[in-house]
C-alpha positions as CSV (number, residue, x, y, z in Angstrom):
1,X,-77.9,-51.6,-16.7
2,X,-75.2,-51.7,-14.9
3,X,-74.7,-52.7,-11.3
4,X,-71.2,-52.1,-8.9
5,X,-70.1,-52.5,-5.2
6,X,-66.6,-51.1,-4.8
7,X,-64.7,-51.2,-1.2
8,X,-61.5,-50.3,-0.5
9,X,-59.1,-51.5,1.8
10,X,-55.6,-50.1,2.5
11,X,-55.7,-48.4,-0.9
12,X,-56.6,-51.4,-2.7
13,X,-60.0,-51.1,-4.5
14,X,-62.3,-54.3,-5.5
15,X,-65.1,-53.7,-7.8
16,X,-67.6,-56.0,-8.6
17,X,-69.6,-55.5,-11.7
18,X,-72.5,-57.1,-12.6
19,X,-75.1,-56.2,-16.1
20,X,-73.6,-54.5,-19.2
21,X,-70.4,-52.2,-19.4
22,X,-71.6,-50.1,-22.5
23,X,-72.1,-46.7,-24.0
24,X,-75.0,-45.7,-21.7
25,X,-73.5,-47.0,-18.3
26,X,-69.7,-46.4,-19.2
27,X,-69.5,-42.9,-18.3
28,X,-71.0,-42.8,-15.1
29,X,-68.9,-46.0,-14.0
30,X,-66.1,-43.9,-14.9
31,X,-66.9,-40.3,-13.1
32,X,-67.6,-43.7,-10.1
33,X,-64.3,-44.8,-10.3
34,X,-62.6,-40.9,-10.9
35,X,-64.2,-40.7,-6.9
36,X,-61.4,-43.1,-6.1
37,X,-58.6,-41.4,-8.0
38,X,-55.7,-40.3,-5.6
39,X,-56.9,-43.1,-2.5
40,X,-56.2,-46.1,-4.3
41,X,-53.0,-47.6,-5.2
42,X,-54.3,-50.9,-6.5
43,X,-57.8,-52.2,-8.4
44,X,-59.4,-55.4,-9.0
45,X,-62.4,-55.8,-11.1
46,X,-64.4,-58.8,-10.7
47,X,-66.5,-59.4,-14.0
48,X,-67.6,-62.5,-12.6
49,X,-71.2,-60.9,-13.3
50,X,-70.5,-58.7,-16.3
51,X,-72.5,-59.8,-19.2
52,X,-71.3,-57.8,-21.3
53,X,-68.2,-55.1,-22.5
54,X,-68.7,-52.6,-25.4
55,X,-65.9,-50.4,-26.7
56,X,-66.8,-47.3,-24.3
57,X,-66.9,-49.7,-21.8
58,X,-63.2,-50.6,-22.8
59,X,-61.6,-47.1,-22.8
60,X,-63.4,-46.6,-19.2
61,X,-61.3,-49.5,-18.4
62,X,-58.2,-48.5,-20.4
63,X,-58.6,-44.8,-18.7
64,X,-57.9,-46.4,-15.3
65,X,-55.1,-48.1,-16.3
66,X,-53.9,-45.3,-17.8
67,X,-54.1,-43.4,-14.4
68,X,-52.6,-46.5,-12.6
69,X,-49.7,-46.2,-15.2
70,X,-49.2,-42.6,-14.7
71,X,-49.2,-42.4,-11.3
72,X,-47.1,-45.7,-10.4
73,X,-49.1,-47.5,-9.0
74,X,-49.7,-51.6,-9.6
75,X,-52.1,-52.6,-12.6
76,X,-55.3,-53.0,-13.2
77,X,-56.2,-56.8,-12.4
78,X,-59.1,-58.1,-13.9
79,X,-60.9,-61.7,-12.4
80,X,-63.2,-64.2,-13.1
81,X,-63.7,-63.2,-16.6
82,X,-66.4,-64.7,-18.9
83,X,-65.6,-66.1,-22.2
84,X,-67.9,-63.3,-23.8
85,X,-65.9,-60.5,-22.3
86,X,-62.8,-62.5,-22.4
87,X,-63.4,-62.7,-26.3
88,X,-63.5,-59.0,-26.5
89,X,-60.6,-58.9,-25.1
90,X,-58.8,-60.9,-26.9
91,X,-60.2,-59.2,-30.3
92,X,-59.2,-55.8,-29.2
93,X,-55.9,-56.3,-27.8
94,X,-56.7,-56.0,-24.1
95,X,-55.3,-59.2,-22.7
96,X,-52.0,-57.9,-24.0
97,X,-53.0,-54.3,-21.6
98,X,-54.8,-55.5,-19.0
99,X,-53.9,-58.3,-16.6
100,X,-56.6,-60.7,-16.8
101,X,-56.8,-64.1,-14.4
């Protein structure tokens, strides 16, 4: 399961996340975040409550920053990252791809 609250401010998104990003809940947090594409010029993810990250969960996150990229716009930051999900990251490459604090 997989809980969000997005709000966006001056084209600046903030999503907080909180269960499991995984192969059931990553595409319809994608299609979620595609709702956004074209108003946004900037995203933060807060995984301060993310339990967990699965590979379809990172291409839903790699597919954003891919959009970012395209588009010009700044990175995708990601905060308050648990050492679970951080250890993904580090696995798969992603703290060399995404900006993680």
């Amino acid at each position: 399961m997989l809980n969000t609250t997005m709000n966006i401010k001056d084209g600046e998104l903030y999503v907080a996340l909180e269960g499991r990003l995984d192969t059931l809940t990553a595409p319809g947090f994608e299609k979620e975040m595609e709702t956004y594409f074209g108003k946004m010029n900037a995203v933060t993810m807060d995984f301060e409550k993310l339990e967990y990250i699965s590979s379809a969960g990172l291409r839903t996150i790699l597919s954003v920053q891919q959009y970012m990229e395209e588009n010009g716009y700044r990175d995708v930051k990601v905060i308050n990252v648990n050492q679970t999900v951080r250890e993904t990251f580090e696995v798969t490459g992603f703290m060399d791809l995404i900006d993680v604090e």
